[in-house]
N, C-alpha and C positions, 0 to 999 in steps of 0.2 A: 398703852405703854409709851408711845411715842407720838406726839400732836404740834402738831407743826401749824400755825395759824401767818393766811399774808402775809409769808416770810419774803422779804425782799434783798438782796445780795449784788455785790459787783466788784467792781474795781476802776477804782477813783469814779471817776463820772459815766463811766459805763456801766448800767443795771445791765446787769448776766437774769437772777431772778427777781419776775415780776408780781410776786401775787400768790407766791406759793400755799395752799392748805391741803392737807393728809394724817392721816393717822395708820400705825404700825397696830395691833392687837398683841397679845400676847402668845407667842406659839404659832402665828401666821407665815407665811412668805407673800411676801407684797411687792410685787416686781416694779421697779420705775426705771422707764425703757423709751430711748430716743437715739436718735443719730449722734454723730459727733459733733460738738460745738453748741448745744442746746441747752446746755446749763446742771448736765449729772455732774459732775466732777466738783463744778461749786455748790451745788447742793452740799454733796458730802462734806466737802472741806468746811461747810458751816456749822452743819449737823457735828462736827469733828473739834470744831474749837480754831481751826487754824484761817480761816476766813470770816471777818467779823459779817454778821447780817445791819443793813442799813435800817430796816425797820420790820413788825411781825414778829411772832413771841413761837419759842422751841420749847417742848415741857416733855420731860425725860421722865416717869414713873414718879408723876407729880411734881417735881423740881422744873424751877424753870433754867432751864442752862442756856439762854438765848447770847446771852455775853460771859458763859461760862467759859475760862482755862483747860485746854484742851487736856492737862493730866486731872482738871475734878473730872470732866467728860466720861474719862478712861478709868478712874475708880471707882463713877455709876456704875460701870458695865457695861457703856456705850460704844463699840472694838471696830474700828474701820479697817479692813483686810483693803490697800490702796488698788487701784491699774496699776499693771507692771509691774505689780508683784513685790518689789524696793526691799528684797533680802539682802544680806550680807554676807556678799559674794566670796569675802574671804573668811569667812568664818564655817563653822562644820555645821551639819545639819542641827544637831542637837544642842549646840551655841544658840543658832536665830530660835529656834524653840522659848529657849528658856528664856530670849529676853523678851518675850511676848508675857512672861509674868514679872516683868522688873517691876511695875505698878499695881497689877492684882493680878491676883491668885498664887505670887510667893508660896505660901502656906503649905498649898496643896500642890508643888509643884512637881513632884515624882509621881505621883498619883494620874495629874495631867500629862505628863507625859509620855504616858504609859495607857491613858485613854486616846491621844493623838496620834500615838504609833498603832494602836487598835483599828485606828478610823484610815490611816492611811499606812499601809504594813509598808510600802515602798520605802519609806523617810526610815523608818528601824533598820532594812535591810543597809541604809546608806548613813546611818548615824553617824559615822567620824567623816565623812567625805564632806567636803568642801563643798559649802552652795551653788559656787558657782560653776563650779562641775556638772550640777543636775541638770535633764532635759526641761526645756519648756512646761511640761504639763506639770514634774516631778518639782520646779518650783511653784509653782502654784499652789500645789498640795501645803509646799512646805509654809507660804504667803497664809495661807488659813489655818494651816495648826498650831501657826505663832499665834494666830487671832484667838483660837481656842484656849490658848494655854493664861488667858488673861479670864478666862471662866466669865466671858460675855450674858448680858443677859438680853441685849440684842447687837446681833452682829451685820455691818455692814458689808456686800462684798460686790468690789466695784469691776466690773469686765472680767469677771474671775476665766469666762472661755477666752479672752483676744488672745487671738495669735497662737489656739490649738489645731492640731488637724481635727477632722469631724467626727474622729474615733474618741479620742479624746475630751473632744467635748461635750460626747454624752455623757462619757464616764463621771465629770467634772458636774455634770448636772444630777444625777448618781448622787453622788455622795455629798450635795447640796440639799437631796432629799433624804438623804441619812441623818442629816446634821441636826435636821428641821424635825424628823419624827422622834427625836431622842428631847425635844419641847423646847428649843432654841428659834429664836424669832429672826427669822433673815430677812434682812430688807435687798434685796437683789438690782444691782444696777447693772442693766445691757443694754446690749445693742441684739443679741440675737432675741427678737422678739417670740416667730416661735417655740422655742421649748420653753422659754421663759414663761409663756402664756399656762402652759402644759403643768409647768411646778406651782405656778404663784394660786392662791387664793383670788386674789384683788391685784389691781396694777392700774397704772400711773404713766401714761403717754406726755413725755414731755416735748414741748416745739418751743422754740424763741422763747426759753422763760418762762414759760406758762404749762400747764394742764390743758393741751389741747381735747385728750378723751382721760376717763378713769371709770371705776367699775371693775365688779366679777370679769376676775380673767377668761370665763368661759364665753363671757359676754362680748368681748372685748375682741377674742378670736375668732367671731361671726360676723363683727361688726366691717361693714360695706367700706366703710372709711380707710381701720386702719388696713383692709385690703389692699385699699386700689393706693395708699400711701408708704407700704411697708414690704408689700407682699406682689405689690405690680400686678393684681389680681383686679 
């Protein structure tokens, strides 16, 4: 679905990504998981259209979009839910909703709506209420059912737990594995490693730009390394 070859990235003369290569399947959760400053955020932003790659080729369900327009990006069905959530604070829940289909999935946009308040019954209860009104978690919900409502065929979601409490952020990994059993491919970028480990198929340890470990997550969450680097173990 998604094949990412030596993709290399930065800003002006500083390379962020050195060398990057991975692949998404279809229906998997593939977690790519690192601290802060390591190079997630410009992954996404390149995979997304909005940060050019310097060099290394991106191929979206065959197409190549390496120097693709971030709106063809978002009519493959390539959907980045950002960090921080970047709702529209003054608009009502079911406003930011619907403009998660201003590009695709118009069509079927009652229909998505109506699958989105299914998946997350909170944002129904809170329909005309104001975004920025929500609690922290309650936006987050609302940060991915925008993404939903664009009828992804793989969705990006970038620190969807920052800044939950830990009740919360099971819940949020929950319905991350709802998302995914219903045959939506999620590419998962954290920082919390373990549960990450617990959802993902496969995952993707990033350090300084690079692939320091990858492999089965189950492999990955035994592995000596990223213990004694992640886990103080």
């Amino acid at each position: 679905m998604l094949v990412i070859n030596d993709l290399r990235a930065g800003y002006g003369p500083t390379e962020i990504l050195r060398g990057l290569t991975m692949t998404v399947e279809p229906g998997e959760i593939v977690a790519v998981l690192g601290s802060n400053g390591v190079g997630k955020t410009t992954l996404n932003k390149v995979l997304s259209g909005v940060c050019a790659a310097t060099s290394g080729r991106i191929h979206f369900l065959g197409r190549d979009i390496t120097h693709a327009a971030s709106q063809v990006i978002v009519d493959l069905g390539l959907i980045h839910v950002p960090e921080g959530r970047k709702i529209f604070p003054n608009m009502t829940v079911k406003e930011n909703l619907e403009l998660g289909s201003y590009r695709r999935g118009k069509a079927n946009r009652s229909i998505n709506l109506e699958k989105a308040f299914a998946i997350f019954p909170r944002l129904k209860e809170r329909v005309g209420q104001q975004a920025g009104t929500l609690s922290g978690g309650e936006q987050q919900m609302l940060a991915i059912g925008r993404g939903l409502m664009a009828e992804p065929r793989l969705i990006i979601l970038d620190e969807p737990s920052l800044g939950l409490s830990p009740l919360l952020v099971e819940e949020m990994f929950q319905l991350v594995a709802r998302i995914n059993a219903e045959g939506l491919a999620v590419m998962l970028v954290e920082q919390n490693v373990v549960q990450s480990l617990e959802l993902a198929s496969r995952a993707f340890i990033l350090e300084n730009g690079v692939f320091a470990l990858k492999g089965r997550a189950q492999d990955l969450a035994a592995d000596p390394a990223l213990k004694r680097a992640y886990l103080g173990l």
